[in-house]
Every structure is written in C-alpha cells, then in structure tokens.
C-alpha positions in Angstrom: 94.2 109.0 96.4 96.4 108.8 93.2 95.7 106.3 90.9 99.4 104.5 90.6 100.9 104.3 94.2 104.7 105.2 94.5 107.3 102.9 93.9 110.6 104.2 96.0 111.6 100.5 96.9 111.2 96.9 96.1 107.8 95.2 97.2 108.2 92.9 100.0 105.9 90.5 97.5 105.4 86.8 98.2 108.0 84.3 100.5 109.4 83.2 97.0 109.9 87.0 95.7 111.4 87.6 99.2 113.6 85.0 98.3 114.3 85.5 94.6 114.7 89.5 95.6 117.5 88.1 98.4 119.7 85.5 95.8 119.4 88.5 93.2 121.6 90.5 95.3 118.4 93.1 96.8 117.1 94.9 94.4 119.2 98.2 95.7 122.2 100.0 95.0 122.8 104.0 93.7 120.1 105.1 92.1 121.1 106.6 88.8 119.1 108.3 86.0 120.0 106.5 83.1 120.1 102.9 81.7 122.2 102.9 78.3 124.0 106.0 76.3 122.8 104.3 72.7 125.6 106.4 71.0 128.1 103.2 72.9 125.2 100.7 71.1 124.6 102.9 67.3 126.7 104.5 65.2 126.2 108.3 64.8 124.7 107.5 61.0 121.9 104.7 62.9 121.3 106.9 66.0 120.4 110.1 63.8 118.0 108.0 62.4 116.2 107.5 65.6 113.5 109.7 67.1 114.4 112.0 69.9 112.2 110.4 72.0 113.3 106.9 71.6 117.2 108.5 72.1 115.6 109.7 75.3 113.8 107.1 76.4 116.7 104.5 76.9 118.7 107.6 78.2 115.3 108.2 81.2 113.3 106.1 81.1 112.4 107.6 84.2 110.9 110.7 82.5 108.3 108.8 80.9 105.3 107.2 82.2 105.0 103.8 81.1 102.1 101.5 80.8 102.3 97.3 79.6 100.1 94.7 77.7 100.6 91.3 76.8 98.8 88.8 74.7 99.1 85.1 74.6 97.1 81.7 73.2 95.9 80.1 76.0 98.7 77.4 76.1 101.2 80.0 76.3 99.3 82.0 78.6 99.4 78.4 80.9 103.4 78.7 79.9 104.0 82.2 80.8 101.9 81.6 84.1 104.5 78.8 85.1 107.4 80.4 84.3 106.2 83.7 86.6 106.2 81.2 89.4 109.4 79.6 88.7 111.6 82.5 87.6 109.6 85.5 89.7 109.6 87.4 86.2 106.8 88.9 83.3 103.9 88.3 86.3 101.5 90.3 84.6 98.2 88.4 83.4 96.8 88.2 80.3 93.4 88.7 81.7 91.5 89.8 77.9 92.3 90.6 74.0 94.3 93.5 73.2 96.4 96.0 75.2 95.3 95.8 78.9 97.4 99.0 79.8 99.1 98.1 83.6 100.9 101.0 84.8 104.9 100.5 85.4 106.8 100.9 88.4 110.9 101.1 87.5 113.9 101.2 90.1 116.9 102.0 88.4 120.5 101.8 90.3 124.1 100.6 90.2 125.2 98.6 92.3 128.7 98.1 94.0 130.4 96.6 90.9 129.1 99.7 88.8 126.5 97.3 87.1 123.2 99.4 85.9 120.2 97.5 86.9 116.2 98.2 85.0 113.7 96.6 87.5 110.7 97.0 86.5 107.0 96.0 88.1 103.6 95.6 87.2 100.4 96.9 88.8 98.0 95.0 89.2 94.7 94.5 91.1 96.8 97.5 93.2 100.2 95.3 94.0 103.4 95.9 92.5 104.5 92.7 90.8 107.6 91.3 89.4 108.1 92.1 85.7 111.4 92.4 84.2 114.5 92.6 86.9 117.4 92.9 84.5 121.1 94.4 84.9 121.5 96.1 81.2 124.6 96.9 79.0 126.1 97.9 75.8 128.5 97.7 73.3 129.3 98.6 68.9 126.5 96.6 67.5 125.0 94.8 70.9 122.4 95.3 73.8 122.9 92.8 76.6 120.2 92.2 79.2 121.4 89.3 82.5 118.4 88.3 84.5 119.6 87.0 88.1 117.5 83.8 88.7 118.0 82.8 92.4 121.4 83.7 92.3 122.2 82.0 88.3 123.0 85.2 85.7 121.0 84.4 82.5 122.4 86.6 79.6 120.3 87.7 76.8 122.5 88.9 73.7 120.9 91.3 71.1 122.4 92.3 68.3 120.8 96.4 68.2 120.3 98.0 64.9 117.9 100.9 63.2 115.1 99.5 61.0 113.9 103.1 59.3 113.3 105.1 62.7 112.7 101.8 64.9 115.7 100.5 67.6 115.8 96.7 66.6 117.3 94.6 69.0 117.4 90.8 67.8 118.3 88.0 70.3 121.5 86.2 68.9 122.7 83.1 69.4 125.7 82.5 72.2 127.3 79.8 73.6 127.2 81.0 77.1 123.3 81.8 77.0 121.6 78.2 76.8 118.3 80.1 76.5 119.4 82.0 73.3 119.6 78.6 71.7 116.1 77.7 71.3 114.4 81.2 72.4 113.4 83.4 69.9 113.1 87.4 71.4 113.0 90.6 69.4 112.0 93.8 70.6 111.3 97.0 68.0 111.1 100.4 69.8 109.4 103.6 68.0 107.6 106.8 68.3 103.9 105.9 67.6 101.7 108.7 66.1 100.4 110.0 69.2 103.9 110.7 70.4 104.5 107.6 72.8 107.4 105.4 72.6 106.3 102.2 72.1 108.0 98.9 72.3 107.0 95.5 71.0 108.2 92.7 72.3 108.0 89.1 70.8 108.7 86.6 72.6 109.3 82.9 71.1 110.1 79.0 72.0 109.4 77.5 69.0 110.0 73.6 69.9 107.0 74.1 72.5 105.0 76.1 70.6 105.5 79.2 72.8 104.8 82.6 71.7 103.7 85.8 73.8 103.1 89.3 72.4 104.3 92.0 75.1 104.0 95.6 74.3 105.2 98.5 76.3 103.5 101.9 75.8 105.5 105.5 77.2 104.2 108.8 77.5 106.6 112.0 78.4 106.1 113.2 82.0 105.3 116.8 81.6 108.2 118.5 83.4 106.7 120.7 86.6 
C-alpha cells in the first residue's frame, strides 16, 4: 500500500467542508499544469536571479513532491485551530516542535472564467484535509492569492520581489482586502542545500498577538 494515497479529486471531508467546497464554486474545473509564468510577476534582471528550481516550481508545482510543517505558541495554535473551523483553511495540527513533514495533496484547474485555482490538502492521520484553497494571479511587481470563504472572495495582495536568490512576496496593504489591514503575511521561497524548494511562511495578527510559522518543503519527482 503506498504511503500518500492519490489525490485525483476533492475529499468529500466533513458537512461544513461539503458545504464550504459547494459556496466555493466545487473545487473542479480544467485541470492545467501550471499556476503562475513569474516572468508576468519579475523582471528578466529579478528572475535570472532565481534558482531554476524555484522558476520551476511556481511553473509545476505538480512535478515536485511537497511536504508541510507549522509551528505555533499555544495561544496561536488555539487561534489557528478556530480559524480551521470557521474558514475550512491551514487544518493541519501543530501536534510537536519543529517541522512535522505532512505530505501535500494539490488540484490544480481553471475554471470557467479562465481563473487558475492551487488547492492544496494536508495528510493527516491518513485523511486529506483542507489547507490552502486559493485562485492565484500575477502581475509587474504583484502576486495575488483570493481565498473563496463560503461564497465571500478574500484577496491577499503581495508585492513579489528577489531578495539574493529568494522569491519574496510581502502582503501589502489594500483597501479592498480588510484582512491586509491588520495581517501581517510574507512568504520567502528558495533552493535549500539539499536541493528542495523551500518556502517559509509567516504568518502575523499583531493586535491579538497572533503569529504562526508555516514552512513548505519540495522535492523534484524523478521523471519515469
């Protein structure tokens, strides 16, 4: 029996993910190889900069085997755990200290207003749960990520630049993203050492003292 079960669909998860998958439109659509050309995000000076691997990464994602962590303080952890319930997103426990290493299940499509959707899911205790469910986008200088919350588009803004050989992307403040007002997100993407991509993720809410540490770990899949 393989260790990571296939994931060709979205799980049929609880009544409210049911629900939440439903208002978000159905998690289905084209399935399409990649989820964001970053020569439409960097310019040709940034992107040169940038590891093959990283380039290839955002191009298919699909071609990489992708493992997640997360760490938290126990009030956030409480947070985080709410906020899974509520928003049917980041469901992955924070179960011990450092990188706990779930294995990633993604579904990537477009659906019928040519929209590129990442959905990804954790595995955990052998069920595929609700991670990050996000239609992506680009443009000169920005990375845009909408989570669909029972039906309500949530924007994320980035502003995407190259730190050295990293991909920074920087949430920015926007009028028409309430969350980006208070939230404080930035991701940093690189090739580690042992030739995974790895992404960091820190996620901030400073008025309530919120803070979680996500990390994303991707290994090539060695082609048949």
């Amino acid at each position: 029996m393989p260790d990571t079960p296939p994931l060709d669909e979205p799980p049929r998860g609880t009544l409210l993910d049911r629900l939440a998958r439903w208002l978000d439109g159905g998690g289905r659509g084209t399935p399409v190889d990649e989820v964001l050309d970053l020569s439409s995000v960097l310019d040709r000076d940034a992107l040169g900069r940038l590891p093959p691997e990283v380039i290839a990464f955002f191009t298919s994602p699909h071609g990489f085997r992708i493992r997640a962590g997360l760490d938290a303080a126990p009030v956030s952890r409480f947070l985080l755990a709410i906020s899974a319930i509520v928003a049917r997103q980041t469901n992955i426990p924070d179960r011990e200290r450092g990188f706990e290493s779930y294995p990633v299940g993604q579904l990537i499509y477009r659906d019928a207003r040519g929209r590129t959707h990442w959905d990804r899911y954790g595995l955990v205790d052998g069920e595929w749960r609700r991670l990050f469910l996000a239609r992506v986008g680009g443009e000169p200088g920005k990375f845009f990520e909408t989570f669909v919350l029972y039906g309500v588009p949530v924007v994320l803004p980035f502003r995407a630049h190259v730190d050295g050989d990293t991909l920074v992307m920087t949430l920015q403040p926007r009028l028409s993203a309430p969350f980006s007002w208070f939230g404080r997100v930035e991701y940093r993407t690189r090739r580690t050492a042992a030739n995974e991509v790895e992404t960091r993720g820190d996620f901030r809410i400073p008025v309530i003292a919120f803070r979680v540490a996500m990390e994303f770990r991707g290994r090539r899949v060695a082609a048949l």
